[in-house]
Each structure stands twice: as C-alpha cells, then as structure tokens.
N, C-alpha and C positions, 0 to 999 in steps of 0.2 A: 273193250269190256261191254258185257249185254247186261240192258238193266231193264228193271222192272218198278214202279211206281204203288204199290199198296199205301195208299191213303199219305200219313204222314212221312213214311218209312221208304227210302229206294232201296232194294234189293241185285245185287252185283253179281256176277259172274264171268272170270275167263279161265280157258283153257290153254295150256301153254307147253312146251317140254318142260320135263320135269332134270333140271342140270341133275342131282344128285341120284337120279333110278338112272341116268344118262352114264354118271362117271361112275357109278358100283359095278353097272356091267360092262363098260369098259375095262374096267380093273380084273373084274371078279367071272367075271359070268360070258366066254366067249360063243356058247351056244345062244344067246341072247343078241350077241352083234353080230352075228353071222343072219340072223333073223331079221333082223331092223335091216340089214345094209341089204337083204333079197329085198325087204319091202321097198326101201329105197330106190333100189335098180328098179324096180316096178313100176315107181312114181318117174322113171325118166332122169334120176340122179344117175344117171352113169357113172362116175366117178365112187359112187360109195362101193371100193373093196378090200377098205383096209379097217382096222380095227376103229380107229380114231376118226374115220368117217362118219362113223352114229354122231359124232361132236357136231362136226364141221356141216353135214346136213342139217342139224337141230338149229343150227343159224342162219344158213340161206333159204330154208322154208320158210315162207312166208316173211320171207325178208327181220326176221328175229333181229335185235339190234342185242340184248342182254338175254342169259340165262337166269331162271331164278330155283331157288329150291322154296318149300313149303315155310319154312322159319323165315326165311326172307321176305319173302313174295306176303305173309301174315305181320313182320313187321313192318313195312312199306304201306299197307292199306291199313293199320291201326293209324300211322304216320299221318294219314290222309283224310282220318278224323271216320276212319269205315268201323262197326261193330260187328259184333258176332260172324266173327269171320272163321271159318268153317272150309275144311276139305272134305270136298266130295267125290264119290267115282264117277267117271264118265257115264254122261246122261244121266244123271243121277242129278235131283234140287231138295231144298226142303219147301220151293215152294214152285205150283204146277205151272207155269206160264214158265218156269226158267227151267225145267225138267225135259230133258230128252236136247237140248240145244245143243249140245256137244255129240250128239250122235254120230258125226263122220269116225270114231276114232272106237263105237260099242264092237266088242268080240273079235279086234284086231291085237294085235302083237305093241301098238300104240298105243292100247289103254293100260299099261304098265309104267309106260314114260310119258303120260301126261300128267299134269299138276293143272286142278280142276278147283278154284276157289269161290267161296261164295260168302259174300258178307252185306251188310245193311249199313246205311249211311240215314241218322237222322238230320232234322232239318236242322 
C-alpha cells in the first residue's frame, strides 16, 4: 500500500485485481478474456489460453496471495481503523502526490480489472 502523510491525516492507496470484474467476465463476457489472456501471453504468461486463466494469472502476478472485491477490500480497511475509503479509477487520487501512482495499468484492458482504493487513517 502507498501512503502519503498530510499533516495529521495518512492518506492510502493500492491497486489490486479486481476478483469480481475478474469472475463477471469470466462468466459473462468471453471477448474480455480472450483480451486479458492476449495481454497475459504478452507479459510472458504463456500458459494463459483458457478461459479460467484471467483467475489463475490475477494470483501469480505479483505473487497475489488473496483476491478482493470493492466491499471487501472497503470493509477490511474500515476493520483497520482506515476512513473515507473511496474507489478510484486508475491513476486517478483525490489527493496530488497519490494521483497518477497506479499509472502501469492507464488505457490498458487492466484498467477495467483493477480495484484502486483510497482511504485516510487518523492518528
């Protein structure tokens, strides 16, 4: 997680796969994992050409240990004593030192399956 220090207030952010835009086009949308699993073959995933691959790649990138979705991943960080916890689009902050950090993933076929949170932790 990137964080940022404004006076009293730390301000959070990570970017992550997004499990549930993960399982809707698995499910639903096979022009969407036929998309993910080219970009995946690209990254050197060779193995991604089946449907259920978009899954199994969203866990060995970057060594992922859990998936989360947005209602989780928001109540996990309220858990942790985080406020105003906030989804944002990629590259996207409401505050400028935390804006553009997530940029690997701007105008790609991955800013649909990322899950990009942002929240403030008082002292």
């Amino acid at each position: 997680m990137r964080a940022i220090y404004c006076g009293p207030v730390a301000a959070a952010t990570e970017g992550l796969p997004d499990a549930q835009a993960l399982a809707e086009a698995y499910l639903d949308h096979p022009e969407q994992v036929h998309l993910l699993n080219e970009r995946n073959r690209g990254l050197g995933y060779q193995y991604a050409s089946y449907p259920i691959d978009i899954l199994n790649t969203a866990f060995k990138e970057d060594f992922h240990v859990c998936l989360y979705d947005a209602q989780t991943l928001q109540q996990l960080l309220g858990e942790a004593g985080f406020r105003d916890i906030t989804r944002c689009k990629v590259g996207e902050s409401r505050y400028a030192a935390l804006s553009g950090i997530e940029r690997h993933f701007v105008g790609t076929i991955e800013d649909e399956f990322s899950l990009v949170m942002e929240a403030t932790k008082p002292p």
